[in-house]
C-alpha positions as CSV (number, residue, x, y, z in Angstrom):
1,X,-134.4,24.5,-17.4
2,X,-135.9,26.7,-15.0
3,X,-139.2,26.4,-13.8
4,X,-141.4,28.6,-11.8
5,X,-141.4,26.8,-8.9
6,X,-138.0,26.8,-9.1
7,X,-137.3,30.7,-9.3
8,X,-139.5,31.0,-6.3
9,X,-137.8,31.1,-3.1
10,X,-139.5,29.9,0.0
11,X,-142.1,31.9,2.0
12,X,-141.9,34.1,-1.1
13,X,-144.7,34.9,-3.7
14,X,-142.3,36.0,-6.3
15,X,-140.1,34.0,-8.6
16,X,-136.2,34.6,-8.2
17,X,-134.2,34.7,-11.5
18,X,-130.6,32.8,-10.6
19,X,-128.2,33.3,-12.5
20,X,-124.5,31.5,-12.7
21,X,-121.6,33.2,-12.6
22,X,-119.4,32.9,-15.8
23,X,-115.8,31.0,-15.0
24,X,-111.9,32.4,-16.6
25,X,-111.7,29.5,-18.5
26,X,-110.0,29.9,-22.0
27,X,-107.6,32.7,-20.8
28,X,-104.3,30.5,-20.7
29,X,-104.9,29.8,-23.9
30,X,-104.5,33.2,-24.9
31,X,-101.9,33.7,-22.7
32,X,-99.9,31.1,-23.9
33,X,-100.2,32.3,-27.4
34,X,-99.4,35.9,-26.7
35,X,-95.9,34.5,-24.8
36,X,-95.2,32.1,-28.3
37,X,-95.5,35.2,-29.7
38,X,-93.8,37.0,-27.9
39,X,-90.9,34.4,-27.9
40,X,-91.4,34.4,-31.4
41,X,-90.7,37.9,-32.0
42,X,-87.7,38.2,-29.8
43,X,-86.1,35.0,-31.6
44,X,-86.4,36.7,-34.9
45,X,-85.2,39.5,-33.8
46,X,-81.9,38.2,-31.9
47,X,-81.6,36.1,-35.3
48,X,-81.7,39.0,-37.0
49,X,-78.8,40.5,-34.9
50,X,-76.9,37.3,-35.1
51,X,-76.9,37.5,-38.6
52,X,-75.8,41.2,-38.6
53,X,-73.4,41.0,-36.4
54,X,-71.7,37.9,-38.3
55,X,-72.2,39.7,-41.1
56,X,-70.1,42.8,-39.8
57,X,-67.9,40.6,-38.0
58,X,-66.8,39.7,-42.2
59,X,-66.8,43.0,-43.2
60,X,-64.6,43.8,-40.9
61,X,-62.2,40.5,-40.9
62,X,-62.4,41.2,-44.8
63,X,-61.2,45.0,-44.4
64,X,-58.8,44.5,-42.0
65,X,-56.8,41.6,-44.1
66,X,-57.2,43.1,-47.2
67,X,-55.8,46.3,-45.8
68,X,-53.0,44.0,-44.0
69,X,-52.6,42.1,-47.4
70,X,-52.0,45.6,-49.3
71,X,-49.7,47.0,-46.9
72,X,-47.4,43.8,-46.8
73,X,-47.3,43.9,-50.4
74,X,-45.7,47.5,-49.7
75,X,-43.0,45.9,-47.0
76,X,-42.4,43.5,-49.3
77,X,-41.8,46.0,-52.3
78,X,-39.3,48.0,-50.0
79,X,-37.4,44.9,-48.8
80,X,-36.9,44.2,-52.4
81,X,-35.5,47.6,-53.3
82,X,-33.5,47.5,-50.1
83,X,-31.7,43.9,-51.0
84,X,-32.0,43.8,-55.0
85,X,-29.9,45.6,-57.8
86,X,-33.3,44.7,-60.0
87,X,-35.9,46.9,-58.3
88,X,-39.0,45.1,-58.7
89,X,-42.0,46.6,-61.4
90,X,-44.5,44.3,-59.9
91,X,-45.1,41.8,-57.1
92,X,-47.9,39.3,-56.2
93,X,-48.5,37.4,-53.8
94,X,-50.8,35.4,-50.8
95,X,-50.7,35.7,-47.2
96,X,-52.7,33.6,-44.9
97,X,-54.2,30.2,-45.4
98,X,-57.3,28.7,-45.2
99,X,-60.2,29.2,-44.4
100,X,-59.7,32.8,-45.7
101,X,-56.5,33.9,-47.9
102,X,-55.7,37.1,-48.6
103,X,-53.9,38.0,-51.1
104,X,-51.6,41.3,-52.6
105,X,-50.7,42.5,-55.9
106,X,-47.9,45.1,-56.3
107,X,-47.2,47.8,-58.9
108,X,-44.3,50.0,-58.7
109,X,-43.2,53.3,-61.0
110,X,-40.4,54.5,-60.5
111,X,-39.0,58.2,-61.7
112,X,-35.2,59.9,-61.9
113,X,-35.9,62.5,-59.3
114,X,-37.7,63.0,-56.0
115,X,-40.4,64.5,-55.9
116,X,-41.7,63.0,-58.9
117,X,-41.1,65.0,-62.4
118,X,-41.5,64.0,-65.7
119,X,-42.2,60.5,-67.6
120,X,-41.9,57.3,-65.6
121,X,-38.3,55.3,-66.0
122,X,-39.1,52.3,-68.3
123,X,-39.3,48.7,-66.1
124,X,-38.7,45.8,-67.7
125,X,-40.0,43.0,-65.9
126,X,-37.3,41.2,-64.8
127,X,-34.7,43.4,-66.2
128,X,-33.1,46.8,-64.9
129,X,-34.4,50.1,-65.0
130,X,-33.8,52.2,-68.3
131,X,-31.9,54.8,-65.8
132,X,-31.2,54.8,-61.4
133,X,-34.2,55.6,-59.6
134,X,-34.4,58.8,-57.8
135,X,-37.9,57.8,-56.3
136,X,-40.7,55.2,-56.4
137,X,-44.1,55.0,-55.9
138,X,-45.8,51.8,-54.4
139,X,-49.4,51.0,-55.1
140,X,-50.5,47.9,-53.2
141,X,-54.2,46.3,-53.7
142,X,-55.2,43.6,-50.9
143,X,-58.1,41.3,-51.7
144,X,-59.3,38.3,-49.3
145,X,-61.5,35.1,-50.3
146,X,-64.4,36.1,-48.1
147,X,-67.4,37.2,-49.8
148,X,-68.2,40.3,-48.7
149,X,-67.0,43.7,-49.3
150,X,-64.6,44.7,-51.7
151,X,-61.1,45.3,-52.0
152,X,-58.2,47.8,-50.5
153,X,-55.0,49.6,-51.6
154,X,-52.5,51.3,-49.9
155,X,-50.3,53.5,-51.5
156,X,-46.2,55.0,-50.5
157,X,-44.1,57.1,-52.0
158,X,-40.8,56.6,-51.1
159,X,-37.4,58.7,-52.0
160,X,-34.5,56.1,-53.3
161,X,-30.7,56.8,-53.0
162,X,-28.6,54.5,-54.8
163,X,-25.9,51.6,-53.0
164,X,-23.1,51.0,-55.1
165,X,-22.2,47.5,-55.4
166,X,-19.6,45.4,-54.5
167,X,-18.4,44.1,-57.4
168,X,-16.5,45.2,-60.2
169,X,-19.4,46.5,-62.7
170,X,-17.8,49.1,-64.8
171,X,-16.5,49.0,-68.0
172,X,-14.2,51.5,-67.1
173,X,-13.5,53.2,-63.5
174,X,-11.0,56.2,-62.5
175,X,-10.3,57.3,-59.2
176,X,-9.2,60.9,-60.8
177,X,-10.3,62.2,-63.6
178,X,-10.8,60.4,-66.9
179,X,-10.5,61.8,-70.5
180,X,-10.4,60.3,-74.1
181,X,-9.3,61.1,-77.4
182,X,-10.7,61.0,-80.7
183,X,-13.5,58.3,-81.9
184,X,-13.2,56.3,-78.3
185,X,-16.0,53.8,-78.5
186,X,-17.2,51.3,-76.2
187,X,-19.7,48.4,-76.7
188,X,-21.7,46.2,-74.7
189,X,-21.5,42.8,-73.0
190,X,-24.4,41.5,-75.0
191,X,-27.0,42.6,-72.7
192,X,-27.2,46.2,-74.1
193,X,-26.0,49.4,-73.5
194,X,-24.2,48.8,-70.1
195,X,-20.6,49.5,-70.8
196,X,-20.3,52.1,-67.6
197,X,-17.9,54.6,-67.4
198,X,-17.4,55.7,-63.8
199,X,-14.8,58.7,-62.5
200,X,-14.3,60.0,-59.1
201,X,-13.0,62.9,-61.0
202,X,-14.2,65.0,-64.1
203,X,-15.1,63.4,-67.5
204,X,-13.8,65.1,-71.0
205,X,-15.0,63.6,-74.4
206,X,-12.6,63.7,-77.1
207,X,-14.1,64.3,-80.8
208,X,-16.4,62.1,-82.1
209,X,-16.6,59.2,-79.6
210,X,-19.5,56.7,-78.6
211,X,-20.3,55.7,-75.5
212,X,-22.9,52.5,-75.5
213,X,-23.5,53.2,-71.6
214,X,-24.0,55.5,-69.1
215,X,-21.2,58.1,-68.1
216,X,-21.5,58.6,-64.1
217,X,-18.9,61.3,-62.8
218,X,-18.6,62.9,-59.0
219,X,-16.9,66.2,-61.0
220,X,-18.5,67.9,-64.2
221,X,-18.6,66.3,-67.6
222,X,-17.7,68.4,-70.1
223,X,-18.1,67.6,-74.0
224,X,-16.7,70.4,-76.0
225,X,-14.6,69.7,-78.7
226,X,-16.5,67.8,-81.2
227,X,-19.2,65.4,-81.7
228,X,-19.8,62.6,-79.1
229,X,-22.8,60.7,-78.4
230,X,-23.8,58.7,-74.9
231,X,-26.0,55.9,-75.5
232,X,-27.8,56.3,-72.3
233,X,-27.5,58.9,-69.3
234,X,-25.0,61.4,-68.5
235,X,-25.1,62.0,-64.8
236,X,-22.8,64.3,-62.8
237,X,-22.4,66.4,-59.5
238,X,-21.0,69.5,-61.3
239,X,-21.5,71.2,-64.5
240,X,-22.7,69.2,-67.3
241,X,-21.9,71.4,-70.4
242,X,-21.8,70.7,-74.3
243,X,-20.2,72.8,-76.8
244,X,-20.3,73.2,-80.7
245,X,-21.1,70.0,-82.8
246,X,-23.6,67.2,-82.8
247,X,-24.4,65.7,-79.9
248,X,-26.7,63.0,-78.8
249,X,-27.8,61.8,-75.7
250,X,-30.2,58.9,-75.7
251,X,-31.0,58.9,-71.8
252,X,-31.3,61.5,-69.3
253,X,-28.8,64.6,-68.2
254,X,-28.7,65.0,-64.9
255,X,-26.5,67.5,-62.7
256,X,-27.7,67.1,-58.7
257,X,-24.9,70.1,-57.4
258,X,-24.3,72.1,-61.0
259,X,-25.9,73.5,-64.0
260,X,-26.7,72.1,-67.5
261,X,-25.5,74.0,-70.5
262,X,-26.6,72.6,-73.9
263,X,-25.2,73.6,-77.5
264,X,-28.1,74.3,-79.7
265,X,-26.9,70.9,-81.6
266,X,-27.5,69.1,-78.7
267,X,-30.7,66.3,-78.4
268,X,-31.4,65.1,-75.2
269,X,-34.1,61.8,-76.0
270,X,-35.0,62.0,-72.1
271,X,-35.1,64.2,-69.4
272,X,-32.6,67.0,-67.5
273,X,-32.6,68.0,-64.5
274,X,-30.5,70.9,-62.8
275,X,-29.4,72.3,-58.9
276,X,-29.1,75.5,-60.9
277,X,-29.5,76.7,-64.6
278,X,-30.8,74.0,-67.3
279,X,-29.7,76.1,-70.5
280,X,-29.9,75.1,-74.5
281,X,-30.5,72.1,-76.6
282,X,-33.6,70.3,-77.2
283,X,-34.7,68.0,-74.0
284,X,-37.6,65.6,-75.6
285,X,-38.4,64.7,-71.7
286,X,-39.1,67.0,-69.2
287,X,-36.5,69.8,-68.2
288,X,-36.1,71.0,-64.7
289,X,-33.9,73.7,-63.6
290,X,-33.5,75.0,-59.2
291,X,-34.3,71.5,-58.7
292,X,-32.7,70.5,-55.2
293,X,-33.9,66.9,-54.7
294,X,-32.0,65.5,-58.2
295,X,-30.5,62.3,-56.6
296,X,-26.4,62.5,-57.1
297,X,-24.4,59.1,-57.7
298,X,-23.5,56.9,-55.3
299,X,-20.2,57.3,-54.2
300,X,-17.1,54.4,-55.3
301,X,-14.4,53.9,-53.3
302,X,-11.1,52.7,-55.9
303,X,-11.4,49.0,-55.0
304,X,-8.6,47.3,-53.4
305,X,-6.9,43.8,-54.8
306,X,-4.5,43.2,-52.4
307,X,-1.6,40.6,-53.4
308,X,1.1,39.1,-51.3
309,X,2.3,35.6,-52.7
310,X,1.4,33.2,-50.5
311,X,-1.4,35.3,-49.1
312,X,-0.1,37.1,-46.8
313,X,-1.7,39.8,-44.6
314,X,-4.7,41.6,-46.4
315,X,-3.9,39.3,-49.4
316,X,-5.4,35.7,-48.2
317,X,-8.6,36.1,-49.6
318,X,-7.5,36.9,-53.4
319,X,-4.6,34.5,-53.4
320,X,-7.0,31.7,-51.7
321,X,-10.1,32.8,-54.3
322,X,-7.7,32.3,-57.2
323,X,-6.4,28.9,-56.1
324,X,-9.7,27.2,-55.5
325,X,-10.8,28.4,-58.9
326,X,-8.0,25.8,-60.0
327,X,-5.1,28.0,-61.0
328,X,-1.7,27.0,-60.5
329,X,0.5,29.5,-58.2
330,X,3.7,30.8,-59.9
331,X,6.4,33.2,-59.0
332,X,9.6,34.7,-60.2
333,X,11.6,37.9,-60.0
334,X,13.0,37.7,-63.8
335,X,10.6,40.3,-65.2
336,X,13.4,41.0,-68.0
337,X,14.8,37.7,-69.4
338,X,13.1,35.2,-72.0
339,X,14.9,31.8,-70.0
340,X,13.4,29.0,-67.9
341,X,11.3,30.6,-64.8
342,X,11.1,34.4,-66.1
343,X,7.8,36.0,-66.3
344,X,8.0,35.5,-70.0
345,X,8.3,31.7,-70.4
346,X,6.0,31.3,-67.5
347,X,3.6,33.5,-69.8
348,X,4.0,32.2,-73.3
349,X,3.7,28.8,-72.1
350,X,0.0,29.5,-71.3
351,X,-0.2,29.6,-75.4
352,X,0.8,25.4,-75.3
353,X,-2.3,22.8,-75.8
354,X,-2.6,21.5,-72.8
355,X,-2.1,24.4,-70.6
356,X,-3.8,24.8,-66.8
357,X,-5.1,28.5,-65.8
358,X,-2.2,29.5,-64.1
359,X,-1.8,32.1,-61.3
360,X,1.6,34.5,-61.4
361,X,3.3,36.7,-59.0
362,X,6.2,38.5,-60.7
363,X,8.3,40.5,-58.2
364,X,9.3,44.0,-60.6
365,X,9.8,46.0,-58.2
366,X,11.2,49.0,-60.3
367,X,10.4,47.0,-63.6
368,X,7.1,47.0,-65.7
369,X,6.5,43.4,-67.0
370,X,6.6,43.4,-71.0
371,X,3.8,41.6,-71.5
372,X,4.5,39.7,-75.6
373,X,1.5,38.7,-77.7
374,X,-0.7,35.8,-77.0
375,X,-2.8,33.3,-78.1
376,X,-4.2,31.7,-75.1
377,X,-4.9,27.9,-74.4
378,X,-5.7,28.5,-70.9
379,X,-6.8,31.5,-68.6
380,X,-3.5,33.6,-66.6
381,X,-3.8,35.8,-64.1
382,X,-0.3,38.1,-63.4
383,X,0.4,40.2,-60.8
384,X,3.2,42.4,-61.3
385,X,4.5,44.4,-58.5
386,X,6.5,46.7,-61.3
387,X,3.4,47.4,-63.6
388,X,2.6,46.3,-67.4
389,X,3.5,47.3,-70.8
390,X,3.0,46.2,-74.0
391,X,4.8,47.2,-77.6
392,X,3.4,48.0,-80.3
393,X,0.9,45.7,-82.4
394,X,0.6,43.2,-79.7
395,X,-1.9,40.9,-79.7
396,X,-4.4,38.8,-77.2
397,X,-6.0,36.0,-79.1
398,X,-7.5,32.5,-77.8
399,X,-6.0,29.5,-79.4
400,X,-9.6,27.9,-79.7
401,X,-13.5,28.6,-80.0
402,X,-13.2,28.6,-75.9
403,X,-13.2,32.8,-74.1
404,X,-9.9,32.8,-71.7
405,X,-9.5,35.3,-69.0
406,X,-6.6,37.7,-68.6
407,X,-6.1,39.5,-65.3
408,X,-3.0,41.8,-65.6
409,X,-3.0,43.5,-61.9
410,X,-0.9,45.8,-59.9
411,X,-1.7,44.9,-56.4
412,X,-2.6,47.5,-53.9
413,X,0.3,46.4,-52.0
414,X,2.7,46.4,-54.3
415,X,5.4,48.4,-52.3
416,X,4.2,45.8,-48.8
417,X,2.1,48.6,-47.7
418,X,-0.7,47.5,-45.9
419,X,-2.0,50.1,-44.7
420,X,-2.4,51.9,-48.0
421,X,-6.4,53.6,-47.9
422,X,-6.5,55.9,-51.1
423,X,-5.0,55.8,-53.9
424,X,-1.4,57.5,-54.1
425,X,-0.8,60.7,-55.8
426,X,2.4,59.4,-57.5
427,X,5.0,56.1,-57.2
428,X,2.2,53.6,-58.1
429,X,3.0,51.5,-60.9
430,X,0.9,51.8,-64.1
431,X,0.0,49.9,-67.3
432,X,0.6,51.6,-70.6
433,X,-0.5,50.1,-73.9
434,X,1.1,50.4,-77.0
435,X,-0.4,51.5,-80.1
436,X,-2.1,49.3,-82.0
437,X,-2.3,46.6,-79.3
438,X,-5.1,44.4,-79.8
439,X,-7.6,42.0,-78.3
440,X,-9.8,41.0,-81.7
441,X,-10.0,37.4,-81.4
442,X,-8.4,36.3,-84.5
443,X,-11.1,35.2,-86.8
444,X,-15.0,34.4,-86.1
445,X,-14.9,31.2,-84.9
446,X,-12.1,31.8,-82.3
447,X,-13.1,33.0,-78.8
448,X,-12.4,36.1,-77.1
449,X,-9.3,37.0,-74.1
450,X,-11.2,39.3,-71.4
451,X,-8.7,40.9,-70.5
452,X,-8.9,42.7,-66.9
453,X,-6.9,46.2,-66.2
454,X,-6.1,46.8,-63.0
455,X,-3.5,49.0,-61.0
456,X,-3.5,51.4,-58.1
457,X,-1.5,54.0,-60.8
458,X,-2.0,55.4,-64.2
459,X,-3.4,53.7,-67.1
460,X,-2.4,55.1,-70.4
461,X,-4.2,53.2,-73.8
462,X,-2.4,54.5,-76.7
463,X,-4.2,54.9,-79.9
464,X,-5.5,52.4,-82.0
465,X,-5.9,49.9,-79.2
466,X,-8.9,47.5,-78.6
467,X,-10.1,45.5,-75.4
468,X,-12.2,43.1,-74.6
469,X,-12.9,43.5,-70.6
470,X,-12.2,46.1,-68.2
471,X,-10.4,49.1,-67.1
472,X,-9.5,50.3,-63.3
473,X,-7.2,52.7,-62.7
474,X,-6.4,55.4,-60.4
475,X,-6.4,57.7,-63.3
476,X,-7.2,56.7,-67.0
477,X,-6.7,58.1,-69.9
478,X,-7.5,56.9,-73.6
479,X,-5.6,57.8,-76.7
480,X,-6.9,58.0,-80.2
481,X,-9.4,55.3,-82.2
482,X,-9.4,52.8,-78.3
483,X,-12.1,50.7,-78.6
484,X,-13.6,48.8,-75.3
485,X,-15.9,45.5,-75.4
486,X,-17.3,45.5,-71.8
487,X,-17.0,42.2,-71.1
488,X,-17.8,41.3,-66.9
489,X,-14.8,39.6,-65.8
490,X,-14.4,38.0,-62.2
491,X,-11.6,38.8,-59.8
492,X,-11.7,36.0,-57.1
493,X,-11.6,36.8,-53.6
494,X,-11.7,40.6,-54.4
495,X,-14.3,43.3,-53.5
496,X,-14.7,46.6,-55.3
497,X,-17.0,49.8,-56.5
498,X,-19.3,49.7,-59.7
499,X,-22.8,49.7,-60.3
500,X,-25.7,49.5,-57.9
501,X,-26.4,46.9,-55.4
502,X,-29.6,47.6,-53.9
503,X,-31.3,51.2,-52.5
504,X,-31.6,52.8,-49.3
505,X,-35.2,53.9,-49.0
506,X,-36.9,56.8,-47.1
507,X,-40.7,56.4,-47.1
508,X,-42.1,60.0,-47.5
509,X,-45.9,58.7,-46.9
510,X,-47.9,55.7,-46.5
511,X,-51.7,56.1,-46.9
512,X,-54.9,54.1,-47.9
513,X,-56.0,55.1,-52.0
514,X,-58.7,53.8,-54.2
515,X,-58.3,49.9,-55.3
């Protein structure tokens, strides 16, 4: 405490107030806190942009793979078309692993032409489209295990044209044109309506026949002179034209190079489509005429079952295929006689219990091979370089609830020409059938003979016939009441035409859609 003595300085009369002078202390304090602060506010706010930046580093890792996911579903859909006679309706799938999968899920629709027109073709999951696919379109949605954003779809339309197959898939194939009778029907192989006729020619119904399959022609198909009804599609490059009387069509008409002219009695249950005019009838589906994108058939080339006992040049493969399927080789030149070693005994003895498939080459040159009735104990396969025949009233029966096979085959080679590349336009040997020759198995608990046509000539079915198998001719014609049971039967080591094998597919967009 100040006292007055104090406040006076010396030699002076008058007090002197001092006064200290005040110090900074306290100021690092606040320092320090406005830097913690500080610190403070810049860590939350680089958390902050951590956490935003992770959080659109997922976004984005979730985008891209779901968009990745969707488009490989696409690929995938594409490869399957491109290597599958089933085209695929749906796919699914994952792709990745952990931590994050991604996964894809597929739906395809396919339609008859391209562009688009009319009602989707019916997919069966796992089965085969109701009719061939002109074009698809491919809707893929990607999805992805992370746990932001949603999901992506991709979407490609792509134009289809059809790869005929390899193998021998129709009921009945001409390399020229192909005509019937009166009340030809054909059935089945238990798997529905896929008894097949194919013609490199035109096609001409007979009165009041029934076809439980499609009828594919490169010329026109004409039905004209009665009723006749196609259990699936007619499809042609030419003209398709029907005349007076009723007639039914439970598929689709197509013509990709022609017109379509309808009688008034005609029903069309699906679509037709037309290059040109689309005239007449009722058409339940939708009906398109100046269309220029209608898909025409693939294209078969008259397979070629080449046969030199032994195996000999182009042969190898068929006589080889046959042997390892355990049939016993054979061969004679007595096409004509009944005695030890002609083509006859060798081929009634397949009628014995006890009998091995057997495998024969009859040398005819010049000579068809009478083939007698049978009731079959063990498969045959006959190769007769001087064509078939059969009388009248034969009959090909199994001995037993077992199915045999019957291959009766004039080989492409059948003159030694190996060189051969189309089919000839006279000289080849043919098959002819009697009338009334038969392949009803013989009561309902006996099995059935597949019997399996086959010659680089004529085929000629005379009326009242019936067989169970197939029918490839260079030309073919059917006579009055024939009635075919497609039944698919193998010709080992040999390649042919029929049916479709897989697509070739042009990808008219691919873009990014809605999920």
């Amino acid at each position: 405490m100040l006292t007055r003595s104090d406040a006076m300085s010396p030699g002076s009369e008058e007090p002197v107030l001092r006064i200290r002078e005040r110090d900074e202390q306290g100021m690092a304090v606040v320092t320090a806190v406005l830097v913690v602060l500080v610190a403070l506010l810049l860590s939350v706010f680089a958390v902050q942009i951590t956490v935003h930046n992770i959080s659109s580093g997922d976004v984005d890792r979730k985008r891209v793979q779901s968009v990745e996911s969707s488009e490989a579903g696409i690929d995938l859909a594409i490869q399957a078309l491109q290597s599958s006679p089933t085209p695929p309706c749906s796919l699914s799938g994952t792709v990745g692993s952990a931590p994050t999968t991604v996964s894809y899920s597929v739906a395809v629709t396919y339609y008859q032409t391209y562009p688009p027109g009319g009602p989707p073709l019916s997919c069966p999951s796992g089965g085969t489209l109701s009719s061939p696919a002109g074009a698809a379109l491919i809707k893929s949605t990607g999805a992805s295990t992370a746990v932001v954003y949603g999901n992506r779809a991709m979407e490609a339309l792509t134009r289809l044209t059809a790869v005929p197959s390899t193998g021998f898939n129709d009921a009945i194939f001409s390399d020229g044109n192909m005509s019937d009778a009166n009340s030809t029907n054909t059935s089945g192989d238990g798997a529905g309506n896929d008894a097949t006729m194919y013609t490199n020619g035109d096609f001409t119904c007979g009165n009041n026949s029934s076809y439980a399959g499609s009828v594919v022609a490169q010329g026109g198909i004409s039905i004209t002179s009665g009723p006749c009804t196609s259990l699936v599609d007619l499809w042609a490059v030419n003209d398709v034209t029907t005349g007076s009387g009723t007639r039914t069509i439970g598929g689709s008409v197509r013509s990709c190079k022609g017109n379509i002219s309808l009688s008034n009695q005609t029903t069309v249950a699906g679509s037709a489509y037309a290059f040109g005019s689309n005239n007449g009838g009722t058409v339940n589906g939708t009906r398109q005429g100046g269309n220029a994108f209608i898909p025409c058939p693939a294209v078969q080339q008259f397979p070629q079952i080449w046969f030199t006992y032994g195996g000999g040049g182009n042969s190898g493969n068929v006589y080889s295929a046959f042997l390892n399927a355990g049939y016993t080789p054979k061969t004679t030149s007595d096409c004509s006689g009944t005695g030890v070693g002609s083509a006859n005994a060798i081929i009634t003895a397949q009628n014995n219990t006890g009998a091995v498939p057997v495998l024969l080459f009859a040398n005819c040159s010049g000579t068809p091979l009478k083939v007698p009735s049978l009731s079959l104990a063990a498969d045959l396969a006959v190769f007769s370089t001087g064509g078939f025949l059969t009388s009248n009233s034969t009959s090909w029966q199994s001995s037993s609830t077992a199915n045999h096979e019957l291959h009766l085959v004039v080989p492409w080679d059948w003159d030694g020409n190996e060189t051969r590349s189309s089919c000839p336009s006279s000289g080849a040997p043919g098959i002819s059938l009697g009338q009334h020759s038969d392949g009803t198995p013989g009561s309902p608990n006996t099995g059935e003979v597949h019997a399996f046509l086959y010659t680089p000539g004529a085929i000629a079915i005379n009326q009242h016939s019936t067989v169970y198998g197939q029918v490839y001719g260079c030309s073919v014609s059917m006579g009055n009441n024939f009635h075919l049971y497609y039944r698919s039967t193998p010709v080992f080591g040999a390649t042919g035409g029929g049916g479709i094998s897989s697509y070739n597919v042009d990808v008219a967009y691919k873009r990014e859609v809605q999920p």
